[in-house]
C-alpha positions as CSV (number, residue, x, y, z in Angstrom):
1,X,-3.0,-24.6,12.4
2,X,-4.0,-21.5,14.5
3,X,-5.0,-18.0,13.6
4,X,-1.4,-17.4,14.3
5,X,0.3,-19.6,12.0
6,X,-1.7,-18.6,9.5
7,X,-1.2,-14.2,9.8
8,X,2.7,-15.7,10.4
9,X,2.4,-17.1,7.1
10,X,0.9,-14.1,5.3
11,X,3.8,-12.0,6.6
12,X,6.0,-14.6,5.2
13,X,5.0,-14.8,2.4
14,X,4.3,-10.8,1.7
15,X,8.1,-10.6,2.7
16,X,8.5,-12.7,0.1
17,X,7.0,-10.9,-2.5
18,X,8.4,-7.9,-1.9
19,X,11.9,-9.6,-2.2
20,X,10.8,-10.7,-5.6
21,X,9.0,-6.8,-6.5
22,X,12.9,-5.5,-5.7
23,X,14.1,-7.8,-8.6
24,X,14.9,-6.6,-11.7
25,X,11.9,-6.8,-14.5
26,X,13.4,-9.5,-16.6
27,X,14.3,-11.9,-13.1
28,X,10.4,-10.9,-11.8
29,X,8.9,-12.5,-15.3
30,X,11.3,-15.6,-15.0
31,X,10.4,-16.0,-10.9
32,X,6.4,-15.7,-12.2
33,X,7.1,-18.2,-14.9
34,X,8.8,-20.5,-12.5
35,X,6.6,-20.1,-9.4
36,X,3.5,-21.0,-11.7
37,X,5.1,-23.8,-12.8
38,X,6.7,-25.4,-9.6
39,X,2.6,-24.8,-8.0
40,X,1.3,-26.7,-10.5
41,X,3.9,-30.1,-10.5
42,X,6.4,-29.1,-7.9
43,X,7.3,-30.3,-4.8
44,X,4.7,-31.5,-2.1
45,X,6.8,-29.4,0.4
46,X,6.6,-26.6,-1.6
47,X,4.6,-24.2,0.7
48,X,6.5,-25.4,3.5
49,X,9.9,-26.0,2.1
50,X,12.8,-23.3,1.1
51,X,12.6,-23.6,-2.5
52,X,11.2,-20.3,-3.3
53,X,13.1,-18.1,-1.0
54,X,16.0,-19.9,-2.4
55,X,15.3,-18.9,-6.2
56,X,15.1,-15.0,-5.0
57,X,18.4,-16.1,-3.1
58,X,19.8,-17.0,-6.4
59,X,18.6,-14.4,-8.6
60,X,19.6,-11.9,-5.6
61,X,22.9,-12.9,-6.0
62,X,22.4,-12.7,-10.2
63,X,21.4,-9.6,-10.5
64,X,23.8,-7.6,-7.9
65,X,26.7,-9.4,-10.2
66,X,25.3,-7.8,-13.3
67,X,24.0,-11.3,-15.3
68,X,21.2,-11.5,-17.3
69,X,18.4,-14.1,-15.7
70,X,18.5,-16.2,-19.2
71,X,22.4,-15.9,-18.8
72,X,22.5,-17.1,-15.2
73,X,19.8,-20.2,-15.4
74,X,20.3,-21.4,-19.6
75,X,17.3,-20.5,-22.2
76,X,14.9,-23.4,-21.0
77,X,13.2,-22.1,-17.5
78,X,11.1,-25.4,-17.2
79,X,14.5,-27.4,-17.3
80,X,15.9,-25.3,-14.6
81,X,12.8,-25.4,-12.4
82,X,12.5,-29.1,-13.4
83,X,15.8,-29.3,-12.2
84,X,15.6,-28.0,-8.9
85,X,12.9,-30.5,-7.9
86,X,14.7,-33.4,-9.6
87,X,14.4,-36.7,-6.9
88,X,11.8,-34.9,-4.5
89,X,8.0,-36.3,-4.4
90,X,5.6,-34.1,-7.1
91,X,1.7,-33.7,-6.8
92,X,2.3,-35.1,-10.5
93,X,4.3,-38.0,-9.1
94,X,1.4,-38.7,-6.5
95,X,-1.7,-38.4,-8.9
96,X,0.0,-41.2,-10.9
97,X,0.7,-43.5,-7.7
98,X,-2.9,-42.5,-7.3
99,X,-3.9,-44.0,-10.6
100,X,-1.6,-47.2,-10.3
101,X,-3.5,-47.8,-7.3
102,X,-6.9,-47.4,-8.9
């Protein structure tokens, strides 16, 4: 990974962000909530992957049809984030492999 990559990268993911300021308040505090949550046990391809830019898809798409984020994903944010990565390989999945093999 060059110097490149890695200023390609930052404009990504500012892009990104700004995509998820434009959101409407209530869909900004659910993305937090979710983006938190999917760092800490999500995917191993996460950084890589097209998860995130597919939740501000989503929520995109939400909020120009007028629905509420709770009303467009259920009450229960974990479950939909939990979801999303249901069958892919977690850093939680690995750290128990980890400590089967210890």
């Amino acid at each position: 990974m060059g110097i490149q990559d890695i200023i390609e990268g930052k404009k990504q993911w500012r892009a990104h962000m700004a995509r998820v300021k434009a959101l409407p308040p209530d869909y900004r505090i659910v993305y937090g909530e979710m983006q938190k949550y999917l760092f800490k046990v999500g995917p191993v391809d996460l950084p890589d992957g097209t998860l995130l830019p597919g939740i501000v898809d989503f929520f995109e798409e939400g909020a120009a049809s007028g629905k509420g984020v709770i009303e467009l994903i259920g009450p229960d944010v974990a479950a939909f984030a939990d979801s999303l990565i249901d069958g892919t390989p977690t850093y939680a999945d690995e750290y128990q492999e980890s400590l089967k093999k210890k």
